[in-house]
N, C-alpha and C positions, 0 to 999 in steps of 0.2 A: 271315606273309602280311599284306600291308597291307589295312586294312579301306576299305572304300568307301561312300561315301552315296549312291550312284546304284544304285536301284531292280533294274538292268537287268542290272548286275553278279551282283546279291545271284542275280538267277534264272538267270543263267548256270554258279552257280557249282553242279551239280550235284551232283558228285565230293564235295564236304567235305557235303553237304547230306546224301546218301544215308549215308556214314560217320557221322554223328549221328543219324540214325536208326537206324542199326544198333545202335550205342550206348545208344538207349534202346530200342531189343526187347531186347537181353542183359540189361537193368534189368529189364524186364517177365518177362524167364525167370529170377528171383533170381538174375542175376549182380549183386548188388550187394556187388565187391568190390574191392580196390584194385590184383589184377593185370586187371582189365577197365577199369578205369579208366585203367592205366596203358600197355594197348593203344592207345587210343584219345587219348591226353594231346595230344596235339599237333594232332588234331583239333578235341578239346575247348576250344583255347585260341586257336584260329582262330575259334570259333563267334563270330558279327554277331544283333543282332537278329532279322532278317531267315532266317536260316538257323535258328534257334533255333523262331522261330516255326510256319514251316512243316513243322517236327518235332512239335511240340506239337500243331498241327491234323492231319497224319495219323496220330497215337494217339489225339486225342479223338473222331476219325471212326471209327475200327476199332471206338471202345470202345461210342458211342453206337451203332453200326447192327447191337448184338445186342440181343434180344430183352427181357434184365436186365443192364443197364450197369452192372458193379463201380466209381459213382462211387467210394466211399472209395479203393479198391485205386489209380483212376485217379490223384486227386491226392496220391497219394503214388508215385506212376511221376514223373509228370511235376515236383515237388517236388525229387525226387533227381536229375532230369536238369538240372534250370536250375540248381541246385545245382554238377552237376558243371561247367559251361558258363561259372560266374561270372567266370573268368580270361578267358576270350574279352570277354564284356559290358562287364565290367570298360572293358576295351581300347577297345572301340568308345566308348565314351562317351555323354554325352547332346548330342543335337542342339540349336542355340538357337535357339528359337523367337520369333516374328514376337511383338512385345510383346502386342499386342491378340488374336490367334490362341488359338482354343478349348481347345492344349495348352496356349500359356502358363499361360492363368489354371488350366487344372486343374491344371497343374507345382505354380501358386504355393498350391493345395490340399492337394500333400502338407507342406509347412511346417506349414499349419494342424494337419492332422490327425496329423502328428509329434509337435507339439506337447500335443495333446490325451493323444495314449498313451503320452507321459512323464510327463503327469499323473497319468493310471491309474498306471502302472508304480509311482510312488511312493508312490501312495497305497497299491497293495498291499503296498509292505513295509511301511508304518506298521503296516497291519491285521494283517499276518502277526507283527511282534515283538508285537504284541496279542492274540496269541491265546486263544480262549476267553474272551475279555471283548466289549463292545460298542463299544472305542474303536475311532476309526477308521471306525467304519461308515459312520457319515456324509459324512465326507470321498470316501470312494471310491463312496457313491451319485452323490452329488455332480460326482466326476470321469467318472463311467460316463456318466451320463445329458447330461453337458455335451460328450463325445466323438462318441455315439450319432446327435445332431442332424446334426451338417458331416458322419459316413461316410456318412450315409441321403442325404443330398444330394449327395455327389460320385457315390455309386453310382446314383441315378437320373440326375445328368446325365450319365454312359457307359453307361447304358443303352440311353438314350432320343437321343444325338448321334452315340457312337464308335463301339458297336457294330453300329449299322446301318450307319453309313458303312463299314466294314472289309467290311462281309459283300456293301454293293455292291458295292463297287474291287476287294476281292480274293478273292469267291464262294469258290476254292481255299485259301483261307489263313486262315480265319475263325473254325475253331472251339474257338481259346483265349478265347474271348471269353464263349463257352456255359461252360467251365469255369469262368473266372472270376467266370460271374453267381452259380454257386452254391456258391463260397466268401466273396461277399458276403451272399448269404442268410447263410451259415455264421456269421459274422463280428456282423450286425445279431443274430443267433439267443442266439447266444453271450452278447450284452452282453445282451438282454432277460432272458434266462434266468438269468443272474446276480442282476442286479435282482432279483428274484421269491427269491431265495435269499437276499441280503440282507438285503432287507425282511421276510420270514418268519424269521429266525435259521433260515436252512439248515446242514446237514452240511458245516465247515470243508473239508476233503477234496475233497468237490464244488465249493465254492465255487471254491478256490485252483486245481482241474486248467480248470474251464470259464474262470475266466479267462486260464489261460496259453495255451487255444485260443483266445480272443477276442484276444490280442495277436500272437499269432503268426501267424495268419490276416491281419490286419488289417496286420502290415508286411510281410507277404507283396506282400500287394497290392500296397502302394505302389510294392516293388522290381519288380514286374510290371510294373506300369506305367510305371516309371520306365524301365528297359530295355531292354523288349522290345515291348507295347505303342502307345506313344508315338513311336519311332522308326518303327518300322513304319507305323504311320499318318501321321507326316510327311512320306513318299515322294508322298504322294497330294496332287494337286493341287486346289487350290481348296475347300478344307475349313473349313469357314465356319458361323456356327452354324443349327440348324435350330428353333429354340424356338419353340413358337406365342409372339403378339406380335411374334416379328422375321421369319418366312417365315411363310407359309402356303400350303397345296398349291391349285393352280388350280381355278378352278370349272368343273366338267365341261362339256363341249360340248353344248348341246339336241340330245335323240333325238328327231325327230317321231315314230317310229315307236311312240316310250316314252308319246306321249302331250302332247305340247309342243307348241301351237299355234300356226304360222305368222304373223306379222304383216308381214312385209315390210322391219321395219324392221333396227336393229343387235341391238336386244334380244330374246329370245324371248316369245312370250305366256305365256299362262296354261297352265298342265298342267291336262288335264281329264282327270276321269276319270266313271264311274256315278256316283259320288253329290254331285260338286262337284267345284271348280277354286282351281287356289292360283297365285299367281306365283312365281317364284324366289325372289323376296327372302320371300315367307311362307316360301315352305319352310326356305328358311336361320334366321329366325327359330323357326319350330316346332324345329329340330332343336337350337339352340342352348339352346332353354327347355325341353325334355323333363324332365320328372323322371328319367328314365332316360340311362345314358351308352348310346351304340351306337357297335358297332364293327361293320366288313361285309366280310366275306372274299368273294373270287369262286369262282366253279368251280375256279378252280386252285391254291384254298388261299392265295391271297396277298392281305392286304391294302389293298383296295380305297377304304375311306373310316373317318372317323370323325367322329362329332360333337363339337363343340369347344363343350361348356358351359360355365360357370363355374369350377363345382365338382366336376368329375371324380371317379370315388372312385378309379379308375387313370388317371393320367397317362398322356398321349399325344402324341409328339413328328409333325411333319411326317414325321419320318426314316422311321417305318416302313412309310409306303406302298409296296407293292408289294415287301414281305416275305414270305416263307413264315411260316404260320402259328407253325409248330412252331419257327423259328428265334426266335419272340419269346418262349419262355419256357424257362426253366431247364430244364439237361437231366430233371433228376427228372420233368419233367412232359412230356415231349416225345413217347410215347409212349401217357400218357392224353388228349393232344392229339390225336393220330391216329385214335387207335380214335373219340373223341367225331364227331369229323368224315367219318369212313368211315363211321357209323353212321347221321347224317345224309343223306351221299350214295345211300346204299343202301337208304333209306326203313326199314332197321330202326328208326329214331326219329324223331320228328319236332321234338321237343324235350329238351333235357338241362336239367337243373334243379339249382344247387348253390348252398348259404349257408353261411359263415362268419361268424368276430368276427376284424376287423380297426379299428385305430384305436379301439377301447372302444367300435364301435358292430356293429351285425348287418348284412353285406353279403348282398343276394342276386344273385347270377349264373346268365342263362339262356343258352341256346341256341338257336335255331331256323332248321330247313332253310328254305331260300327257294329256291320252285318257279313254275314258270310255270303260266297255265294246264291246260297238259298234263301237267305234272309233273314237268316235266323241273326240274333240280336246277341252282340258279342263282348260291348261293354259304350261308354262313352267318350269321345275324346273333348277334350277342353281346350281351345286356343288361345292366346291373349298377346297381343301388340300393342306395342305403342303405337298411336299412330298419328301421334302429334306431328312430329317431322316430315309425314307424306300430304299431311294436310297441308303445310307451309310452302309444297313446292308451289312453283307456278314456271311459266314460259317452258322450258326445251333445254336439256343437253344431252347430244348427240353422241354415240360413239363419231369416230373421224371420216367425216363423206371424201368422196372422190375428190381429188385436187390437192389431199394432203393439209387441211387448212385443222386447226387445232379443234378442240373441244371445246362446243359452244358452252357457257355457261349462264345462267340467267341473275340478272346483277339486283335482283329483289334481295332483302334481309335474310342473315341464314336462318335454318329452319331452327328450332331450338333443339337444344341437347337431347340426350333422350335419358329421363329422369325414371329411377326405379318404380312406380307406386307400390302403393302396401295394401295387403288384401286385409280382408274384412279381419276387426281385431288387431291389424297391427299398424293402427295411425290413420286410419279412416273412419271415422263417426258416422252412422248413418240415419236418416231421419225419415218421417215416414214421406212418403211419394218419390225420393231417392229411387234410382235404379236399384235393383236385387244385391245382396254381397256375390264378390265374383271370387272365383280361384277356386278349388276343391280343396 
């Protein structure tokens, strides 16, 4: 069957779609064997991106909408099935992308990070014919830690660009994308946890099994994306990047009703409220300078706004406005998402409270329902601080007491810097008994 790059085709093509889904439920009932395989071969060898994909989103949708999602069981269904599909993908090939276009440069990403995990790769065999000595060790810190930086960075720019664009354009088609955020956790987890084995002269054994899942994860990806991924999102027209600095989401329309005083003119007045009044432009400024990052979901769970500070401790692209809460975080977390926010709605809480160490420093993340007047339930706000640096003060500085004498300052170590951390999916691993993923 010749394969096609028109979108419209791929959805036409029902018949080979529904046969590859059948294909992987026979996977999912342990047919994993070579005369089920070879039922299907000619199916499997037709398989398009496109067809591949929308098999992989309705198994991760069956798998997430039970109550305890068998992630591991899942990507290992789904592992076996692209696996079986490689002669199809194979076939269709990679699309060429617009030089300047968001695939390109992530395309020209896997090179990099190719490169990076055939550094690894070598370095572990040095360390392996070194066994039981300390040679070696260096080297492959060396190479771990030099890998680690470009995966945390490609994986938050599809986080935060591809993955929302996919779950707009294609709502039905989306949820390879939730898998994939949390074999990038797997992957960032993987190489940190090594580290820490390393540098402690850990158990050879552990060492040697955590890094053959930190490589094999890690070029999983890449052929994921390479693929299945990528082609599928090149169907989609006008895909352009969304990064604060180059978009930014519009400034909401004045509510008089909200509290926005009338002048007559293009610009709105002042918002007034009981105890004072601010302009737009204060607000935009207050919200920019909070020591606190906020994020603001509506009544309908979708993301509504966020403040756009400096220093974020989790990044936040334009792209996730008016996203369901729950699609912005890893599956693992996707139903402590729920329950937090139903909890809220239904005034059992009024606030959810959680801290973490992320980036070597102490994250706090809060929650709070937002009600009107009456009580009614308006949406929820999300807070997150660092609060490594307030943890570190101690003793007293003073503004300047009477008599003119300076500013007292306390001569304990300074507090430490204050480090961005990465929300769930973009360079944080999570395991179980771990606090919840944080960030909307």
């Amino acid at each position: 069957m010749k394969r096609s790059s028109d979108m419209a085709e791929y959805l036409e093509n029902q018949t080979l779609t529904s046969r590859l889904e059948a294909y992987a439920q026979g996977l999912g009932q342990g047919k994993n064997t070579r005369s089920h395989f070879d039922d299907f071969q000619d199916d499997l060898s037709q398989a398009g991106p496109y067809e591949v994909n929308t098999v992989i989103h309705r198994i991760v949708d069956q798998e997430l909408s039970k109550p305890e999602p068998d992630l591991l069981g899942l990507k290992t269904l789904v592992a076996r099935f692209i696996r079986a599909c490689g002669t199809g993908l194979e076939q269709s090939g990679i699309p060429a992308y617009p030089p300047e276009s968001p695939l390109a440069t992530l395309s020209r990403d896997h090179r990099t990070l190719q490169s990076h995990l055939a550094r690894v790769s070598a370095a572990i065999k040095d360390w392996a014919t070194n066994r039981g000595t300390r040679a070696g060790i260096p080297e492959l810190i060396q190479a771990l830690e030099s890998a680690l930086t470009p995966l945390k960075n490609h994986y938050q720019t599809l986080q935060n660009e591809v993955f929302p664009r996919l779950e707009k354009t294609a709502p039905d088609h989306h949820r390879c994308v939730q898998l994939m955020w949390t074999i990038q956790d797997d992957v960032l987890g993987w190489g940190n946890e090594v580290l820490g084995l390393l540098k402690n002269q850990g158990d050879f054994h552990a060492i040697n099994t955590t890094l053959g899942r930190f490589i094999l994860d890690a070029r999983s990806l890449i052929y994921r994306e390479e693929r299945i991924l990528f082609p599928v999102v090149h169907q989609m027209a006008g895909f352009t990047w969304q990064s604060p600095g180059t978009t930014r989401p519009a400034t909401p329309e004045p509510h008089t009703a909200a509290g926005w005083e009338t002048t007559g003119g293009q610009s709105p007045g002042p918002f007034r409220t009981p105890t004072g009044s601010l302009t737009a432009q204060q607000l935009q400024a207050i919200f920019k300078t909070l020591p606190v990052d906020i994020t603001v979901i509506d009544s309908e769970d979708r993301v509504q706004y966020f403040s756009d500070t400096p220093d974020r401790v989790f990044p936040r692209s334009p792209g996730i406005i008016g996203r369901k809460v729950e699609d912005c975080h890893p599956p693992r977390s996707m139903h402590r998402v729920r329950s937090i926010v139903d909890d809220l709605k239904s005034r059992r809480k009024d606030k959810v409270q959680f801290w973490l160490n992320a980036g070597g420093t102490k994250v706090l993340i809060e929650y709070y329902a937002l009600r009107d007047e009456e009580g009614r339930y308006l949406g929820t706000m999300e807070c997150s601080q660092n609060i490594g640096p307030i943890q570190a003060l101690s003793g007293e500085k003073r503004l300047e007491p009477p008599g003119g004498e300076n500013l007292q300052e306390d001569d304990s170590p300074q507090a430490p810097p204050s480090h961005g951390a990465s929300s769930p999916g973009e360079g944080r691993s999570r395991r179980p008994g771990q606090p919840p993923e944080a960030g909307v």
